[in-house]
N, C-alpha and C positions, 0 to 999 in steps of 0.2 A: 394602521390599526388592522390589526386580523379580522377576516369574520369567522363568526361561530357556524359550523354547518351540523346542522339536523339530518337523519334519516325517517323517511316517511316515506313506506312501500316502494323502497329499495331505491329513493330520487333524493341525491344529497339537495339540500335546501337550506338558505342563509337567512339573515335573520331580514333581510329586506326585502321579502316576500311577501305578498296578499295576496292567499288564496281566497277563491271567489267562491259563494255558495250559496244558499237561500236566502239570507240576508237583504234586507232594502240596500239601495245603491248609496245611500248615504254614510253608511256603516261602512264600507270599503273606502269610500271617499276620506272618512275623516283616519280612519287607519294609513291611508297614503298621505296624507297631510300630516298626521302626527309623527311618519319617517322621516319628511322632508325639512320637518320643523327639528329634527334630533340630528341634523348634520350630515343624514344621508345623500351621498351626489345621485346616486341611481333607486330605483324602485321597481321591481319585477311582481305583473299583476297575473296572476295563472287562474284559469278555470277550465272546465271540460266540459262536452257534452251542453247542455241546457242552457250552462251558467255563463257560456260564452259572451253571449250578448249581455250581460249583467256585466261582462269585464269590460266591454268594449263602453256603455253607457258608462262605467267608472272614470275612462279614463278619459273620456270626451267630457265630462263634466267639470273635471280636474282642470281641463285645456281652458276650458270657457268659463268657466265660474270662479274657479279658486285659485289657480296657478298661471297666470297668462304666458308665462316667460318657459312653459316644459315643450319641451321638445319629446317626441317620439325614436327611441333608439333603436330597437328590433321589433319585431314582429314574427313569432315561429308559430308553423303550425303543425301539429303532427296526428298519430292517430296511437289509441293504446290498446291493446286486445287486453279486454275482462273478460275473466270466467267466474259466473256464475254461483252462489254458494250451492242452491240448493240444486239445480240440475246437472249443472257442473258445463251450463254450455255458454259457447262463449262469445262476444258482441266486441265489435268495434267503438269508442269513442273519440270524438272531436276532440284534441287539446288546443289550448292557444296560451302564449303566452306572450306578453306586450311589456317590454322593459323601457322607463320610460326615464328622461333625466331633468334637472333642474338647470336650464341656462345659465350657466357662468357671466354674471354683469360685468358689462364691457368698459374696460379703464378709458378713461378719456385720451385721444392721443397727443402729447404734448406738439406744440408748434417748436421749432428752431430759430 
């Protein structure tokens, strides 16, 4: 099955994405749980700046409360120059992004 990709300030993005923002962490939580309950094997959590630590509390709550069996797949970190609307000057931000998957249940192995 294809994924559909988005453009959103010029960063192609699929549909099993959660972006991270003001939101309580529960909101993000049950957004990742409602992917993983749709058949999705991976789930990619992105925030920047602030919201970082909101992604990180996401997916540590996923690990220990809701998902015991997810594994952690990458971990990027990078930085994005914004400019500014109104001065036009421009600041560095923190991005993170944490792709995370659901454990494949392991077949029993048959004896001979």
């Amino acid at each position: 099955m294809a994924k559909k990709e988005t453009k959103r300030e010029g960063i192609p993005q699929t549909e099993n994405t959660v972006l991270i923002g003001r939101k309580p962490v529960m909101n993000y939580v049950t957004a990742c749980i409602t992917f993983f309950n749709s058949n999705e094997k991976q789930v990619t959590v992105k925030a920047r700046g602030r919201a970082i630590c909101r992604a990180v509390d996401t997916v540590e709550l996923l690990r220990r409360a809701f998902i015991k069996d997810l594994e952690i797949q990458n971990i990027a970190i990078s930085t994005e120059e914004l400019v500014r609307v109104e001065g036009g000057q421009k600041s560095n931000i923190s991005t993170m992004e944490i792709t995370i998957t659901k454990a494949e249940p392991k077949q029993p192995q048959e004896e001979e």
